[in-house]
C-alpha positions in Angstrom: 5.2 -33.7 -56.7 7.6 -35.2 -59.5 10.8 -35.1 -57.4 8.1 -36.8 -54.7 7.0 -39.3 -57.0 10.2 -40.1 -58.3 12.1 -40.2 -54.8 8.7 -40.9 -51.8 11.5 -42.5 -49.3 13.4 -39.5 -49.5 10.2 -36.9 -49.3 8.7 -38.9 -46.7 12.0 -38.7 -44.5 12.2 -35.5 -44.9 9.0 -34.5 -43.6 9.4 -36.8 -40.8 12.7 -34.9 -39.9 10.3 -31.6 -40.5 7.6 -32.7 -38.1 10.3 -34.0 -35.8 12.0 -30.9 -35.3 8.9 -28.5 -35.1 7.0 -31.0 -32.6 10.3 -30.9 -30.4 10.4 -26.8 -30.8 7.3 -26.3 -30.0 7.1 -28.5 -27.3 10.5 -27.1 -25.8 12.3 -30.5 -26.3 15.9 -30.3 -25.9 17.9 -31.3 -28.4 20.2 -33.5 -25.9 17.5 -35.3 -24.2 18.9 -38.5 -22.7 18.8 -41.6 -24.5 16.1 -43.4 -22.9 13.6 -40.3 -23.3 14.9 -39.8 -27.1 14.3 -43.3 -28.1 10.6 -43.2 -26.3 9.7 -39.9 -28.3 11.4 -41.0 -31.5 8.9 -44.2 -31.0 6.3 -42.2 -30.5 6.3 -39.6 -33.4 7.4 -42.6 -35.8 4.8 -44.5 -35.0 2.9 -43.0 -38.0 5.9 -44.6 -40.5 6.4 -47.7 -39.3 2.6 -48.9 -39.8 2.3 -51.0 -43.2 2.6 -49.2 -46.3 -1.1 -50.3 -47.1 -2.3 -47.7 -44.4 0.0 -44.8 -45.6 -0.9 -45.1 -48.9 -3.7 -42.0 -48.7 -1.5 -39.5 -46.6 1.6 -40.1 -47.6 1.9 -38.0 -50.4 -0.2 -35.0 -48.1 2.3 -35.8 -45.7 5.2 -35.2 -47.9 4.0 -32.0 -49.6 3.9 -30.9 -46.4 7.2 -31.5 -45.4 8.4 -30.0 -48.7 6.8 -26.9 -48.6 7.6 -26.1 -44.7 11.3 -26.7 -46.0 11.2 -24.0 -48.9 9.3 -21.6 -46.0 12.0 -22.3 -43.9 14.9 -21.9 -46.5 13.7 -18.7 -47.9 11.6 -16.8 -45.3 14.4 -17.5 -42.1 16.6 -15.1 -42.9 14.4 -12.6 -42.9 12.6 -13.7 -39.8 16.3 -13.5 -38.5 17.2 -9.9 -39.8 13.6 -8.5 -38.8 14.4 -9.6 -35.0 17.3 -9.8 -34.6 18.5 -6.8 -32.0 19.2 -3.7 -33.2 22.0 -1.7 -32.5 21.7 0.4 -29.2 22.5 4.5 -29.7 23.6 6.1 -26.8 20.2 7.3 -25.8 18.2 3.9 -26.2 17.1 2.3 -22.8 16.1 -0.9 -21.8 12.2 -0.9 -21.0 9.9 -2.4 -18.9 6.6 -2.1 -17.3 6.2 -0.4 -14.2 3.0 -3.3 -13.8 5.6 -6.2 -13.9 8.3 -5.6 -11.8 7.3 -8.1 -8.8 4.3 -10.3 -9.0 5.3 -11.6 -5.7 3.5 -8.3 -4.3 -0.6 -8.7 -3.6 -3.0 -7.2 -5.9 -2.8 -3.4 -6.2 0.3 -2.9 -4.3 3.7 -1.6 -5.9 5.0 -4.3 -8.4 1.3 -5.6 -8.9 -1.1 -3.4 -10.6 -3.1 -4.4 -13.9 -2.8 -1.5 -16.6 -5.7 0.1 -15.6 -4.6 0.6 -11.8 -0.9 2.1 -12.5 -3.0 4.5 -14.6 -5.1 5.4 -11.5 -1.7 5.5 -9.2 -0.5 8.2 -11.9 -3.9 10.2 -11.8 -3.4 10.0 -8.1 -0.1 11.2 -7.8 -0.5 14.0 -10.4 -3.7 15.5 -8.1 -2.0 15.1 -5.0 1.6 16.9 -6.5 -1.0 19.7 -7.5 -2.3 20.8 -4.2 1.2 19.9 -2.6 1.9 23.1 -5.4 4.1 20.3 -7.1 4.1 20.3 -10.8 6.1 20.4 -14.0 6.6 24.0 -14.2 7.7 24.5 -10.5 10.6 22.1 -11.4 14.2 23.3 -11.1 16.8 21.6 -13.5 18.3 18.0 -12.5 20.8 19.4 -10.3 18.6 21.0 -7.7 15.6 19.3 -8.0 12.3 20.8 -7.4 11.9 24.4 -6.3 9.9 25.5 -3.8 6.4 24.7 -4.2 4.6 27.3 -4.6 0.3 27.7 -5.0 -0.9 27.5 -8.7 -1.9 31.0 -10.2 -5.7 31.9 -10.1 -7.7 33.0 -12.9 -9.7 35.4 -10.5 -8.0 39.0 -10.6 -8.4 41.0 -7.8 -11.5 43.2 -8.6 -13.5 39.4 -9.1 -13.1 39.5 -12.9 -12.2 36.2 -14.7 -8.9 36.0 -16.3 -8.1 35.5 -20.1 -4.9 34.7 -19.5 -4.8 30.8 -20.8 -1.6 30.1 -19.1 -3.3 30.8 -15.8 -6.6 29.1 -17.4 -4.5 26.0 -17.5 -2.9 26.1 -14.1 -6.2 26.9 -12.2 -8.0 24.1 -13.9 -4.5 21.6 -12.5 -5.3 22.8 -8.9 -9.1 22.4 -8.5 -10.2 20.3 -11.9 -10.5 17.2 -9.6 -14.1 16.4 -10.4 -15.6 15.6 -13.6 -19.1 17.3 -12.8 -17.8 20.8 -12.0 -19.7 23.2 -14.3 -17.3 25.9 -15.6 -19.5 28.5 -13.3 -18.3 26.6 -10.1 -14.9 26.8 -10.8 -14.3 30.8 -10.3 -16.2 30.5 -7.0 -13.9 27.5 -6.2 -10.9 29.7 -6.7 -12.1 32.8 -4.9 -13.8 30.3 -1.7 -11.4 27.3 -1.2 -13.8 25.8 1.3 -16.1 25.8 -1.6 -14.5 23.2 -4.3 -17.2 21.9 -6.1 -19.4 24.4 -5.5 -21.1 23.5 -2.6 -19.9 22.7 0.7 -19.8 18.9 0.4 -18.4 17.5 -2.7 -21.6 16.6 -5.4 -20.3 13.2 -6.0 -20.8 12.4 -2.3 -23.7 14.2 -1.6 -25.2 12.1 -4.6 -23.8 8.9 -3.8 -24.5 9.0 -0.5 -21.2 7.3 0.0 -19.5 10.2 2.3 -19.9 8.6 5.5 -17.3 10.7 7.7 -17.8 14.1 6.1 -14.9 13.4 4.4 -15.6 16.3 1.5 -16.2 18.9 3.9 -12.4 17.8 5.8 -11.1 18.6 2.2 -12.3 21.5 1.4 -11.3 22.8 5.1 -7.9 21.5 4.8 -7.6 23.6 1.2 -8.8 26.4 2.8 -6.9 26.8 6.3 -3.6 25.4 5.0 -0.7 26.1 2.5 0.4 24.0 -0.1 3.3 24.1 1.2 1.7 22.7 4.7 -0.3 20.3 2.7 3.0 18.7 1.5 4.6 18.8 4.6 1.8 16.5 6.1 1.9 14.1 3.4 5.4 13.0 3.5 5.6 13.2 7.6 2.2 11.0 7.0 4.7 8.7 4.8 7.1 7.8 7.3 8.5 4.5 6.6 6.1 3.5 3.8 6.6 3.4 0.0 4.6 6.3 -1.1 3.0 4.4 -4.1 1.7 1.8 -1.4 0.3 4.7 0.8 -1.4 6.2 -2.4 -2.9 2.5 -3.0 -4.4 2.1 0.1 -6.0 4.9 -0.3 -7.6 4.3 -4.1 -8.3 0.7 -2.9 -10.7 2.1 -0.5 -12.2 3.9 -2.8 -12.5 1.4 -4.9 -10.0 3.1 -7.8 -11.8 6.4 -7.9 -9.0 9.3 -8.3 -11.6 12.2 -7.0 -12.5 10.1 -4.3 -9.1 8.9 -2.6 -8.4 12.1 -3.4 -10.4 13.8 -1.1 -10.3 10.9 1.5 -6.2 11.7 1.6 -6.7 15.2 2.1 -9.1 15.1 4.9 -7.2 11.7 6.3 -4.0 14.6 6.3 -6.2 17.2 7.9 -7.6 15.0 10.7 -3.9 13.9 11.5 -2.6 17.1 11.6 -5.3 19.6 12.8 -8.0 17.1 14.5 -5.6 14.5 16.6 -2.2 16.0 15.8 -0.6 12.5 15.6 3.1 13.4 14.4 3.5 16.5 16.4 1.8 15.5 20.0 0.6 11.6 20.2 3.8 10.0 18.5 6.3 12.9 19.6 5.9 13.3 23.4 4.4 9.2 23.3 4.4 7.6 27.0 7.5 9.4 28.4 5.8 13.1 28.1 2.8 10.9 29.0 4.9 9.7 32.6 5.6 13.0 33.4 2.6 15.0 32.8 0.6 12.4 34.8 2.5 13.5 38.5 4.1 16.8 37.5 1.7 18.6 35.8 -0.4 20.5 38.7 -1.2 23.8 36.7 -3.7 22.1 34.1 -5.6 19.1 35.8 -7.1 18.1 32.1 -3.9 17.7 30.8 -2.6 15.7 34.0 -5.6 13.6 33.8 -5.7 12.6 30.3 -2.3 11.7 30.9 -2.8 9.4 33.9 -5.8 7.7 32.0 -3.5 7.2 28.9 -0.9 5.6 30.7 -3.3 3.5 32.7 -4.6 1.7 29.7 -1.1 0.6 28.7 0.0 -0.5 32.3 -3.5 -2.4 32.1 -2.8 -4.3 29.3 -5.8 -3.3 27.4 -4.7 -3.8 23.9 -1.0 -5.2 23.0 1.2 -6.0 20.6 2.5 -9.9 20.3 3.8 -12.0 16.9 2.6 -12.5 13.9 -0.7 -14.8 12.8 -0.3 -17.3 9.5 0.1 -14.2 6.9 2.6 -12.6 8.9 0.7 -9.8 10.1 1.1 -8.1 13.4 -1.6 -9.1 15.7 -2.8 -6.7 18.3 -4.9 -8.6 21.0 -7.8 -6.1 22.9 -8.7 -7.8 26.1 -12.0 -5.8 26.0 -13.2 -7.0 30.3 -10.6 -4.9 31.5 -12.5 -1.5 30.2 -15.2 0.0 31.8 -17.3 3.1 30.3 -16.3 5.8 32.6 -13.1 4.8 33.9 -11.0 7.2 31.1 -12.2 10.3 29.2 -13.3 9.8 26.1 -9.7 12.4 25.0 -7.3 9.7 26.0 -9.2 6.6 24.4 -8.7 8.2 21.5 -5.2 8.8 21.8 -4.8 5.7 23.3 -6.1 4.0 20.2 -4.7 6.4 17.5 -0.9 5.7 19.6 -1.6 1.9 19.6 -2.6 2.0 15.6 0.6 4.2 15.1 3.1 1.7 16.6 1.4 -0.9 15.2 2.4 0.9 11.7 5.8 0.3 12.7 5.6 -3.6 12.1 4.6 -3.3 8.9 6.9 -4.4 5.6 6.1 -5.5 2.6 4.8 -7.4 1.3 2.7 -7.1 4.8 0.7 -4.4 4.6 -2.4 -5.4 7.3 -2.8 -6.0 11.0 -4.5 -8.4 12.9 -6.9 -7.4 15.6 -8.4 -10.3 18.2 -11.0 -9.2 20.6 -10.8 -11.3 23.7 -14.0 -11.7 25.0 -13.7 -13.7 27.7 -15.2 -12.5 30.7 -17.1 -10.0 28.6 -20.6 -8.1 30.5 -22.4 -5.2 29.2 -20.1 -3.4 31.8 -17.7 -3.9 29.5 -19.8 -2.5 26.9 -18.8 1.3 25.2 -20.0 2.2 21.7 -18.1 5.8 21.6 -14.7 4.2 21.6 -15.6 1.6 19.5 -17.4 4.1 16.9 -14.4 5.9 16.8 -12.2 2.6 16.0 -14.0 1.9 13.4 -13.8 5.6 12.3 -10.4 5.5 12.2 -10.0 2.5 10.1 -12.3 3.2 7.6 -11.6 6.5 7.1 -8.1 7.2 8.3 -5.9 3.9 8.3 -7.8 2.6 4.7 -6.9 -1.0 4.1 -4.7 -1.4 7.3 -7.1 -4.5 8.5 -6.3 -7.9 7.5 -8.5 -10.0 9.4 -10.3 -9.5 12.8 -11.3 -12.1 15.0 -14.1 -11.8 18.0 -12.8 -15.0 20.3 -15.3 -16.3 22.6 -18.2 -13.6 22.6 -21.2 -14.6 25.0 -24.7 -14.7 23.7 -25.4 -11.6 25.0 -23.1 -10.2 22.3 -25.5 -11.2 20.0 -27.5 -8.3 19.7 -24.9 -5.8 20.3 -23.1 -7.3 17.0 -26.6 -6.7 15.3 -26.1 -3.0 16.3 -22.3 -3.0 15.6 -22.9 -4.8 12.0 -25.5 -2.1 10.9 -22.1 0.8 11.4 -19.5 -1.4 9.3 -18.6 -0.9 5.6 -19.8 -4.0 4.0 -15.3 -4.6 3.0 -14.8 -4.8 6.4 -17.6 -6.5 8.0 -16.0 -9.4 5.7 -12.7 -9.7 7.3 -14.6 -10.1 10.9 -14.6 -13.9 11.8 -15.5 -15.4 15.0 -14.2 -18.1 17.0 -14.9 -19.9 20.2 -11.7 -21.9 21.2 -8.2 -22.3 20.4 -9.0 -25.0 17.7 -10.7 -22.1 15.6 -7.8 -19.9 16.4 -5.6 -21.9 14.9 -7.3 -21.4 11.6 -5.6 -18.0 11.8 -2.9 -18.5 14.2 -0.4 -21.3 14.8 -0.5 -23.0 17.7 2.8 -21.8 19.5 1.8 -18.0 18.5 -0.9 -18.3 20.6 -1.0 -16.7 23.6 -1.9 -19.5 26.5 -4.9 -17.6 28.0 -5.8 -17.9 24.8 -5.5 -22.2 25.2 -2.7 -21.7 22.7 1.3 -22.7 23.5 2.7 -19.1 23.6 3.0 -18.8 27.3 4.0 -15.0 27.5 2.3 -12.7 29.6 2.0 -8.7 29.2 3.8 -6.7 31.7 4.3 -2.9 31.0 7.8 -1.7 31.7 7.8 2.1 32.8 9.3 5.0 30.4 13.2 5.4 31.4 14.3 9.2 31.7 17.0 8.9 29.2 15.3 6.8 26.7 14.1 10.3 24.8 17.4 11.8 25.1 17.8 11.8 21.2 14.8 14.3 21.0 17.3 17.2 22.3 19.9 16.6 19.4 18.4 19.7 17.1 21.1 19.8 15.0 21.4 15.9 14.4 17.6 15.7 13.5 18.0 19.2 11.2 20.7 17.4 9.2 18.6 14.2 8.6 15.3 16.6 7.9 17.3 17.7 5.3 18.7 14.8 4.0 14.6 13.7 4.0 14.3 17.0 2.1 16.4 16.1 -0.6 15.1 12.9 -1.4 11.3 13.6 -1.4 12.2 16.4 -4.3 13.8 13.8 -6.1 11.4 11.4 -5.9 8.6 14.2 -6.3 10.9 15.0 -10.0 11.1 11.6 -11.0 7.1 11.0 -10.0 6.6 14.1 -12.0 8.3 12.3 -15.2 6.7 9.0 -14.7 2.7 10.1 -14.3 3.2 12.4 -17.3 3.4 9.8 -19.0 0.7 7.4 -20.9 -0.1 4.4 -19.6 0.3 2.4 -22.9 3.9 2.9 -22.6 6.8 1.5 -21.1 9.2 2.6 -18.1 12.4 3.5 -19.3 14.5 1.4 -16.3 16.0 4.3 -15.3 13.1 6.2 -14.1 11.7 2.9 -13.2 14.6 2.1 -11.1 15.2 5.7 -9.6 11.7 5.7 -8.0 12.2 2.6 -6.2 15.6 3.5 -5.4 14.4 6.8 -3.6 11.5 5.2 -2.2 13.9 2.9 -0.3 16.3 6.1 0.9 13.3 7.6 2.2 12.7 4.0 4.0 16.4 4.3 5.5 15.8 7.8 6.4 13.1 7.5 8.5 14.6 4.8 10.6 17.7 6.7 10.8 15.1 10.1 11.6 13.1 7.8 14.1 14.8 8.6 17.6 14.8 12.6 17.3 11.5 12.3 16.0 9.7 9.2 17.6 9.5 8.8 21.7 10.0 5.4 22.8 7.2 2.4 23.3 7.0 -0.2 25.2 7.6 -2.2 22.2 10.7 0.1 22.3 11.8 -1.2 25.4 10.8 -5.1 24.9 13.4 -5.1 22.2 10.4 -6.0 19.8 11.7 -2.4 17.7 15.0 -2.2 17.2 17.5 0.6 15.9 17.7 0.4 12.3 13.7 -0.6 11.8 14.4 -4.6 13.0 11.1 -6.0 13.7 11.6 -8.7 16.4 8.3 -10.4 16.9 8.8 -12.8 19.2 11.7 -11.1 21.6 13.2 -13.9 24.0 9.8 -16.5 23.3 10.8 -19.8 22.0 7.7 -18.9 19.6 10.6 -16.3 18.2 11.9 -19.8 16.1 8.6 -20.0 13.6 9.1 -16.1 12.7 
């Protein structure tokens, strides 16, 4: 306070120069502002010092012991705020890191390049389950070179005269295959081992049977699949399941369906796998021999009248026009339209609606890319009669979205539904889970359409400017021809091979980690990297392992995994 006393001009500039420069830091002022602004914030933090001396006369020496001590902080503690972060040399083994949670916010909510903390630990739970019935895990790993090995199925702890084990190392590798739920008493587990169809001890899971919450008989799909099929063939059918996806988004679906409960999207994956590739054999039948095998089988195919029937009736709900694909709504998501008066119960067996409807949610997969992820689905109504009226194809819809294709519905719109849909929508209602009865909106003209819809994607029987009108264009013979090429499709099989064991390696490396820490780059970078090889793959895979669509032949899927919306409409200029 003496050198204040004796010199207050000089104290009180300097803490004006003090407050100056920390109100402009802290406020992110630049230095070089332009004259105009500088002289209006100069006038404005001066303000204090230009009123008469009279008023300063209590503050003014507060003021400037301020000012003085922030100076002797600043001289003697800034050098060591300097050296303390100031970066560090880099050894030959430091990486950059980042987390895995950040890398695009762009992305919705609990998709790759979104997750809060606590959902990329859920991912990694997820992943590390899954990898251990695929027969996955860190000690079936080969070294970087050659990737995984072979997986093979974790050792039991059961010898073969029913004794238990005291082996630890088999202890441990028993408990990685089948210690997916926390309730399991340690007397469940050896008859888990020795009875696959029995995890849990029972022959539904005990979570579901006391939650009440297993609406599809999902547990009892798991424990078949465990019991009837490899791990080998387990993962197989997860990564031809995958096909053009990122696998973390696939995984995501599947835990935001169960609302971020590992055992549970667990067990719906499984079983989702097992009804794919036991129940309705989607990759190897539905998708593979699609409406060409379909063309032929319908006039051909004298020696099993089933067959040729189911075939007939499949290909006369896509020469109908019964559900199509056209554009994109507001969101960008593919909308399928179902003009639901041109079914009639009866008219097709209850087989080929469901393959119709699997085929028509299995092409619409195709238009989907991130950050799109959802469909959606209008119901036409117009014209609608309780002819038109089926609840076993519409049960199994709604099966097959809840429990199959999780979190592949964006929005679904009922468009002019008469009042005698009333009640049937009271029924209908009573079936849905509560997540999806909230993405059901109804609408009664084009005006509420547009809500959803811009005008000129609007089809004009819908009252919208879209005039485009479906017309099915027959299966050519040599659109398939691809299919024949063996040795092209081998090659790219194992091309697909050799990515999924590196991304299985680095998936390894990232889940075993905690979810406190950091990506190294690297790792971080690898997995998308490979995710996006396996992206190319596919579409490269596609024609030896894909028959043709419609969509195929509209121009709407092109070579390559284009995705033209619109083909040839002047609605194609608002995509």
């Amino acid at each position: 306070m003496t050198y204040c006393s004796k010199y207050p001009t000089a104290g009180r500039l300097l803490g004006q120069s003090i407050w100056t420069r920390t109100y402009c830091a802290s406020n992110r002022i630049s230095p070089t502002i332009p004259r105009t602004q500088s002289r209006s914030i100069r006038t404005s933090l001066t303000s204090f010092y230009t009123t008469p001396r009279s008023s300063q006369k209590i503050v003014k020496r507060g003021v400037t012991s301020v000012g003085i001590a922030l100076a002797i902080s600043i001289f003697f503690f800034l050098p060591f705020c300097l050296r303390e972060n100031s970066p560090k040399p880099a050894s030959q083994g430091d990486l950059e890191i980042i987390p895995l949670s950040s890398m695009d916010k762009s992305a919705p909510p609990g998709r790759p390049g979104n997750l809060t903390d606590d959902q990329e630990k859920k991912l990694r739970e997820l992943w590390t389950a899954a990898l251990n019935v695929f027969g996955v895990s860190a000690e079936n790993a080969s070294d970087e070179e050659s990737g995984l090995s072979t997986p093979v199925p974790p050792q039991s702890d059961i010898s073969e005269d029913g004794t238990k084990s005291d082996n630890p190392a088999s202890e441990k590798k028993k408990k990685k295959r089948i210690g997916l739920f926390s309730r399991k008493s340690r007397s469940n587990h050896a008859d888990s081992e020795a009875n696959p169809s029995k995890i849990g001890g029972s022959e539904s899971n005990p979570r579901y049977a006391q939650e009440g919450d297993d609406k599809y008989g999902q547990a009892k799909s798991y424990n078949q699949a465990l019991a009837s099929q490899s791990p080998e063939a387990l993962r197989t059918a997860f990564w031809s399941m995958v096909k053009h996806d990122n696998p973390d988004a696939l995984l995501l679906r599947f835990l935001r369906a169960r609302k971020w409960d590992v055992d549970k999207a667990l067990v719906m994956l499984i079983s989702t796998m097992h009804w794919r590739g036991q129940e309705m054999h989607v990759d190897d039948d539905i998708v593979y021999h699609g409406e060409g095998a379909a063309a032929i089988a319908s006039v051909s195919d004298k020696s099993n009248a089933a067959a040729k029937q189911e075939a007939s009736d499949f290909l006369a709900q896509l020469r109908l026009g019964k559900s199509f694909i056209r554009g994109v709504d507001k969101e960008g998501r593919p909308m399928c339209f179902i003009r639901v008066r041109l079914h009639r119960q009866g008219d097709q067996s209850e087989a080929s609606l469901e393959r119709f409807t699997v085929y028509v949610i299995e092409t619409a997969r195709l238009f989907l890319s991130p950050p799109v992820d959802t469909a959606a689905v209008i119901f036409d109504m117009t014209g609608f009669s309780m002819a038109n009226m089926d609840y076993a194809p519409l049960k199994f819809m709604i099966k097959c979205f809840e429990a199959n294709y999780p979190e592949s519905l964006g929005v679904v719109l009922i468009h002019k539904a008469p009042w005698v849909f009333q009640g049937i929508w009271n029924i209908i209602k009573g079936w849905l889970d509560p997540v999806v009865a909230g993405k059901i909106h109804f609408t009664r003209n084009a005006e509420e359409l547009e809500n959803f819809i811009p005008r000129d994607r609007i089809l004009k029987e819908l009252g919208g400017d879209d005039d485009w009108s479906y017309q099915y264009i027959e299966p050519k013979d040599d659109e398939n021809i691809s299919m024949s090429d063996k040795a092209a499709r081998e090659k790219l099989l194992d091309e697909r091979a050799g990515i999924v064991e590196k991304f299985e390696k680095a998936t390894l490396q990232w889940s075993s980690r905690n979810s406190e820490d950091k990506e190294p780059v690297s790792l971080v970078q690898q997995r998308i990297s490979l995710a996006d090889q396996l992206r190319l793959n596919y579409w490269k895979l596609d024609p030896y392992t894909r028959a043709r669509t419609l969509y195929d032949r509209l121009g709407m899927i092109q070579p390559g995994g284009h995705i033209e919306a619109f083909p040839g409409g002047v609605s194609n200029k608002s995509t």
